[in-house]
C-alpha positions, -999 to 999 in steps of 0.1 A, spaced: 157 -24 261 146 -3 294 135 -20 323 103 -29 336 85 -6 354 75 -12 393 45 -2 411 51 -9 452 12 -13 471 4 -20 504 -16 -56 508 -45 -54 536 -21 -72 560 4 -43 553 26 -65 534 42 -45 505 42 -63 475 59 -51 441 37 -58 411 59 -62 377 45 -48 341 61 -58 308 85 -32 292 66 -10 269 89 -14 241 79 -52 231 99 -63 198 86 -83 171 91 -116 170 79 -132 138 100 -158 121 114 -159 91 93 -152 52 86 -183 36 95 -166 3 106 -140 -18 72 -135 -29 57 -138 8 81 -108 16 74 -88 -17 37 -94 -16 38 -79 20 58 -46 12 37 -42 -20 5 -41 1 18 -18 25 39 6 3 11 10 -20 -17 17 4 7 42 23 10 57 -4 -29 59 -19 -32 74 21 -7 97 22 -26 119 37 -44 102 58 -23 103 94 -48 80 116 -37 50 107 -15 18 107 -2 2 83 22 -29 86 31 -67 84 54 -97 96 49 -77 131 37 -93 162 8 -85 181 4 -87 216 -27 -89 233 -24 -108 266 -53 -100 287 -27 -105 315 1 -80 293 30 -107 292 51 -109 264 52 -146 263 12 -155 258 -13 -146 236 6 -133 202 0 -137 165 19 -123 134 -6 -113 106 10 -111 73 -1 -77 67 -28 -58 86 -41 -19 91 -57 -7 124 -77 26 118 -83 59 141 -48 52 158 -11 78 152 6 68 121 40 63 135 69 37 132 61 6 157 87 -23 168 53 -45 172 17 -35 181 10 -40 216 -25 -38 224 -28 -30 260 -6 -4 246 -28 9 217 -62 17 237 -73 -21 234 -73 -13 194 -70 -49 170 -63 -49 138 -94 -40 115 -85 -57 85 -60 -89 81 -48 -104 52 -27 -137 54 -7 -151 29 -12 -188 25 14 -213 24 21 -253 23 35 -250 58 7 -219 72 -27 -229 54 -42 -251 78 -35 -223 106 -48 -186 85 -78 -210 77 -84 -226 109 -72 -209 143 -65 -181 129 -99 -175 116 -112 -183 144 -95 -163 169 -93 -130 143 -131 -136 151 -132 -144 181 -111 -125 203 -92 -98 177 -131 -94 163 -114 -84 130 -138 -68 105 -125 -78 75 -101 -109 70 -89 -119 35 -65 -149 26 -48 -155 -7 -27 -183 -20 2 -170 -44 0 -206 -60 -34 -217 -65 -42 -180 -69 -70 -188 -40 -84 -156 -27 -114 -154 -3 -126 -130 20 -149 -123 56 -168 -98 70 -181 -96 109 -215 -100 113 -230 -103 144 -197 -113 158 -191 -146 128 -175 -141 98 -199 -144 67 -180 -152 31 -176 -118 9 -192 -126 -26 -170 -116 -54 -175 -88 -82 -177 -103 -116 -142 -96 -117 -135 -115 -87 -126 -88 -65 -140 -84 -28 -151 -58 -8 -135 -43 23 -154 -24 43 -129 -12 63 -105 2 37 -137 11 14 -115 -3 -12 -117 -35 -33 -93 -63 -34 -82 -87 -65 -55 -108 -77 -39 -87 -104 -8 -107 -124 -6 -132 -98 -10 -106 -71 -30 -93 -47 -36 -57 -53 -60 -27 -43 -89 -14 -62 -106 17 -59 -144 16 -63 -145 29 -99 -123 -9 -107 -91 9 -109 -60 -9 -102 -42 14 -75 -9 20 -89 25 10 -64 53 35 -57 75 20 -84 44 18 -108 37 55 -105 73 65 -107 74 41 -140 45 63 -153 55 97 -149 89 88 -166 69 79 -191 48 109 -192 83 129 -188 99 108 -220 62 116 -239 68 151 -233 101 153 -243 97 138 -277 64 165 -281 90 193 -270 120 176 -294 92 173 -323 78 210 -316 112 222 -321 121 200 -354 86 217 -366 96 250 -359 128 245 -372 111 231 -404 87 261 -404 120 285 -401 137 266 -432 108 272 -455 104 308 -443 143 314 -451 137 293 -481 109 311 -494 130 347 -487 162 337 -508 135 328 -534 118 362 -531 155 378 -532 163 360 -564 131 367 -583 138 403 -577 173 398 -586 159 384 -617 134 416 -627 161 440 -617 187 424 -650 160 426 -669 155 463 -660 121 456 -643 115 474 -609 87 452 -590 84 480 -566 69 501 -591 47 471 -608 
């Protein structure tokens, strides 16, 4: 890790005085998944929405990753570890941890925590409140992989109001102008036509699929056209044995 940077300045009495500021290469420090799903839950939100923005270069995308926000830019006060977040209009590179005195004073715009028997009292309590309060988070969302619970908030006027669900139980984000909803268990994006927005590993599933439909159409084609060729051949042996035929019989079909 480099060191801190130092900054000498002369006091009034002409006293120098050395003024400390935190490295600028802050590492996450989030504990531990509380499950298998926690972790794939996390990686399937971000994979797939890199993926559906893959072109998109003005963004962030991550989760399990401390941010930072001391008003007073020390490591040790003032951090929380969304389970998966995005902050818009920012570079779209790899981070060890978003920093925000770092990051133009930027907080996350959209959080989604993933509730658990040990962390539900916290993403519904304090961290509500201070995702309102001081991140002043558009949208926040939680979901319970368990009870399936999924509810969501938009900023208004500086409180969160409840998102109402579609009939379909999916909610609104603002921010990502998509849709969420649980979707076999799991929390998934939506576009705004309703349509599930497919992971890496779904898409890949589907254009094998599409690559295995097309070879059977090719393989099919060809047992067609082979088919086709048989009948032609047959039908030219036939035509050569009919005139075989006349000629015994001292017939000439030419001259018929």
């Amino acid at each position: 890790m480099s060191e801190p940077a130092t900054l000498e300045i002369t006091s009034c009495d002409n006293l120098d005085t050395e003024i400390i500021f935190p490295p600028g290469d802050l590492f996450s420090d989030e504990p531990p998944l509380e499950s298998d799903f926690h972790r794939d839950q996390i990686e399937l939100l971000i994979r797939t929405l890199k993926l559906w923005w893959r072109e998109k270069q003005d963004f962030y995308a991550s989760g399990n990753l401390t941010i930072y926000y001391s008003p007073n830019q020390k490591k040790s006060a003032d951090f929380r570890g969304p389970d998966f977040f995005v902050v818009l209009g920012t570079q779209k590179k790899d981070r060890k941890s978003w920093v925000v005195w770092q990051e133009e004073g930027k907080y996350p715009h959209i959080i989604v925590e993933i509730l658990s028997r040990t962390t539900a009292a916290i993403d519904r309590g304090l961290k509500k409140q201070i995702y309102q309060d001081t991140f002043r988070t558009p949208d926040y969302f939680w979901f319970d992989p368990v009870t399936l619970e999924f509810r969501g908030f938009h900023l208004v006027d500086g409180k969160y109001q409840e998102i109402q669900p579609t009939s379909a139980g999916q909610l609104w984000s603002q921010q990502l102008e998509l849709y969420l909803g649980v979707h076999e268990n799991k929390l998934r994006f939506f576009t705004v036509e309703n349509q599930l927005i497919p992971s890496p590993e779904e898409i890949a599933t589907q254009e094998q699929l599409r690559a295995q439909q097309a070879e059977e159409r090719a393989q099919q084609a060809e047992e067609r056209a082979q088919q086709a060729e048989g009948r032609t051949q047959q039908a030219e042996q036939e035509i050569i044995r009919l005139r075989e035929m006349l000629h015994a019989q001292g017939i000439n079909p030419e001259n018929s």
